[in-house]
N, C-alpha and C positions, 0 to 999 in steps of 0.2 A: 394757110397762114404762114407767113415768113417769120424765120424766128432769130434773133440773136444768137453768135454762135458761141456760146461763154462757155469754157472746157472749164470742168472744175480741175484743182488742182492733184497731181497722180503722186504720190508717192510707194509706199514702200520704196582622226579629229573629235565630234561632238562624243557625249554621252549616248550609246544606242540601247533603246530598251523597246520591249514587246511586253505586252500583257500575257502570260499564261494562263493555262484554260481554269486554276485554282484563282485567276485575279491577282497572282505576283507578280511586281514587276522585277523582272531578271534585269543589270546592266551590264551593257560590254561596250570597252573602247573602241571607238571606229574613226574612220578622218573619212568626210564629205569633200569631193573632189569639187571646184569650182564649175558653176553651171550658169547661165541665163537663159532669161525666160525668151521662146517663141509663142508664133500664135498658134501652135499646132500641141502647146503642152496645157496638159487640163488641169491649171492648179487653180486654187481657191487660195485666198487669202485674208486676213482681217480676222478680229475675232466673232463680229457679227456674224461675219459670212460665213466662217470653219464649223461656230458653233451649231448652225443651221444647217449645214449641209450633213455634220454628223448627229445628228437628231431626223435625219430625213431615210425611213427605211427604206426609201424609193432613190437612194445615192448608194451608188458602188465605191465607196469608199478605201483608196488603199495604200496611202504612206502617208504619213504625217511627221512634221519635222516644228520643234515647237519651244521655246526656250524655256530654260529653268526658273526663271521669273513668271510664265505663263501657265506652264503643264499644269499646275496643282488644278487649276481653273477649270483643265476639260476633260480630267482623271476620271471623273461621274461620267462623262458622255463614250468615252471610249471603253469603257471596261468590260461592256459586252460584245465589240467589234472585234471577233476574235483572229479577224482573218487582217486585221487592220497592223499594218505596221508602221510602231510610234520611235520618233529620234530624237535625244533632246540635246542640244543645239546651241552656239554662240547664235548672235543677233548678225554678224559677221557673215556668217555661213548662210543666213537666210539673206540677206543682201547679195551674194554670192546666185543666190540660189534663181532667187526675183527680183533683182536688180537694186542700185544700190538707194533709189529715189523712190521704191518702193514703200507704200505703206501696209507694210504685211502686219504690226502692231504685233510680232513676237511667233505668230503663226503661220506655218504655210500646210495643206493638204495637194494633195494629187486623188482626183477620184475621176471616174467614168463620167462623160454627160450624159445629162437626163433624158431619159427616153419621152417625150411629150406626146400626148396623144394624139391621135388622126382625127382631124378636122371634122370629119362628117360624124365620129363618135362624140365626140365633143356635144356637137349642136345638137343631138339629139336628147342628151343627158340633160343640159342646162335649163332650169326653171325659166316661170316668166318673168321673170323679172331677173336678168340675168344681165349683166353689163361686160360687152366687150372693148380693147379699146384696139386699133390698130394702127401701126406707123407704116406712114410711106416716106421710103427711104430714110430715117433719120440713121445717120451714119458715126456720128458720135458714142463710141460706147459708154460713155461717162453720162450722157443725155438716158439711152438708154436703161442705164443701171438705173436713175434716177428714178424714169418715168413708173420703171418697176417697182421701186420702193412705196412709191406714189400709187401705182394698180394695189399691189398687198395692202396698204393700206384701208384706200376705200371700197375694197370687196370687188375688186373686179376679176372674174373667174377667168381668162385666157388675155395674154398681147398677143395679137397678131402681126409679125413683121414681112415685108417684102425680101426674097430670098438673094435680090441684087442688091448691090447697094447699102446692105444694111449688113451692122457684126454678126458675127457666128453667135449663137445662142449660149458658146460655151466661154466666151470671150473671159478672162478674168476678171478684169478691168470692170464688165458686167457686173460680174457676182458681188465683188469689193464693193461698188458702189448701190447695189439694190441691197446691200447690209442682209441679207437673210433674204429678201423677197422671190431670189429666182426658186426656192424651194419650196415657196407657196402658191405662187401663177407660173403656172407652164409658160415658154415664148416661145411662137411656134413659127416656123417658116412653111409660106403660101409662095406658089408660083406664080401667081397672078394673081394681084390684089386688088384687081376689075371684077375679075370673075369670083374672088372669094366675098366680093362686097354684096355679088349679086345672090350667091349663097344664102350668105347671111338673109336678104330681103327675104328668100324661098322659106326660109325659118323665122319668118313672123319680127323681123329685126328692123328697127327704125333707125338708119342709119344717120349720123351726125357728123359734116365735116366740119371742122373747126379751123377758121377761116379768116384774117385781119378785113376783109369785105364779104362779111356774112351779111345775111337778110336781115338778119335781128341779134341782137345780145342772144346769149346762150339761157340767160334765165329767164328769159321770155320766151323761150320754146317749150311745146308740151311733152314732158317728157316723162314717160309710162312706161311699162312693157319691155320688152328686150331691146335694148340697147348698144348701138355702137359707136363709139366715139371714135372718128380717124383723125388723126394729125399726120401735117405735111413736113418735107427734110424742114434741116436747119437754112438752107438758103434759098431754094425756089419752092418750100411749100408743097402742095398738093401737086400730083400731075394731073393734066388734061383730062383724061379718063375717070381718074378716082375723084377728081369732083364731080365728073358729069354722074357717076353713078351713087351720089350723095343722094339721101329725101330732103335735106335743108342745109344749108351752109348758115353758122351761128358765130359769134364773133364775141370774143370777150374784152367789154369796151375798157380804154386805157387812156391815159392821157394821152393828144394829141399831138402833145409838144416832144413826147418822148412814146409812140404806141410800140414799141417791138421788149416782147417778151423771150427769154429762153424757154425752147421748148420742153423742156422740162417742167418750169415754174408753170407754164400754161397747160400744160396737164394736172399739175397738180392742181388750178385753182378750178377747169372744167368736169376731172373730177369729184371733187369734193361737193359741187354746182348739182351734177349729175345722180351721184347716190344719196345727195339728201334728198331729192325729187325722188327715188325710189324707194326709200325710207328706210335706207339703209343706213344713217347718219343722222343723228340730230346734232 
């Protein structure tokens, strides 16, 4: 399915303190030297997103830089992070830090990305009733983060993404917009997601691609058992392969006078479609 490509919009010295191992907080003055953000720095931003990633014992968690209007808010989350070090910060310095159109909303972290786990350990764990969803190519990270907010949501245990074409899993811009969700669905990159569809089949998976000339509306498919939902990029859709290795192409119908949805919104409305039919959703 072809999708509209509607970017949602991106935005986003100090006091320095650390936690002591009694839970004092010590302060000393420091000055934060002017920084911006790459794609290669693993920061977290937003309160959703900070406050989930330090609530996650499975995040290596390790600078946090946080304004004095904000700290009070995630003093409970950090206080046993002993290895974690906290700065508290003009709103200046964090623009400085992540740029100045940033919506970092008072917070930034720096932690490790998540180690997600290996595919074939994955499948074998998952119930039956397990619902995966996968992108081919969607290249937006802002789609991404969404779609992910949208998986956490309706209980979906893994995204699987193609490892071309699509963000790094660490991406921030990711995390900022799945609000919390990359800490609760792993997003995992597959080297071929031909061969990872056929995987899936091998492990008892009915695979669904989601498709503006699908065979049938998406709610008139029977949908049982292990599930995969694949969506195609934001502008050609599915590739040649990853549909021919689809069990049904399903389409979720729209007005005709206006059929193109963002990929984002149409996951969120096939899965919600999908986990009621498994009864994971009333």
């Amino acid at each position: 399915m072809k999708w509209s490509h509607n970017k949602l919009s991106k935005s986003g010295l100090g006091t320095h303190f650390h936690l002591a191992c009694e839970q004092k907080i010590i302060y000393q003055t420091t000055k934060m030297k002017q920084r911006h953000t790459t794609t290669h720095r693993p920061y977290i931003y937003g309160l959703h997103a900070v406050k989930a990633a330090l609530a996650n014992p499975q995040r290596q968690c390790q600078r946090l830089w946080v304004t004095e209007t904000v700290h009070d808010s995630i003093v409970h989350l950090v206080k046993n992070l002993k290895s974690l070090k906290v700065e508290k910060v003009e709103r200046d310095n964090l623009n400085n830090l992540v740029g100045a159109n940033t919506l970092h909303q008072g917070i930034v972290l720096q932690a490790a990305p998540l180690n997600p786990p290996h595919l074939q350990d994955l499948l074998t764990s998952l119930p039956d009733n397990a619902l995966i969803l996968i992108l081919d190519q969607i290249t937006d990270p802002h789609n991404v983060g969404a779609i992910m907010r949208s998986a956490a949501a309706f209980g979906v245990q893994a995204v699987l993404q193609s490892d071309k074409q699509s963000p790094d899993p660490a991406n921030s811009i990711i995390a900022k917009t799945a609000s919390g969700a990359v800490e609760h669905v792993p997003l995992i990159n597959v080297t071929n997601l031909s061969r990872t569809i056929k995987e899936l089949r091998d492990h008892h998976f009915w695979c669904i691609g989601l498709d503006e000339s699908g065979e049938q509306p998406l709610a008139k498919v029977e949908l049982s058992g292990r599930l995969a939902l694949i969506m195609g990029s934001e502008d050609k859709g599915m590739r040649r392969l990853t549909r021919e290795n689809c069990d049904v192409l399903a389409k979720i119908p729209t007005n005709p006078n206006f059929p193109t949805l963002n990929v984002s919104n149409a996951a969120a409305i096939a899965l919600y479609q999908m986990a009621h039919n498994l009864g994971g959703k009333n």
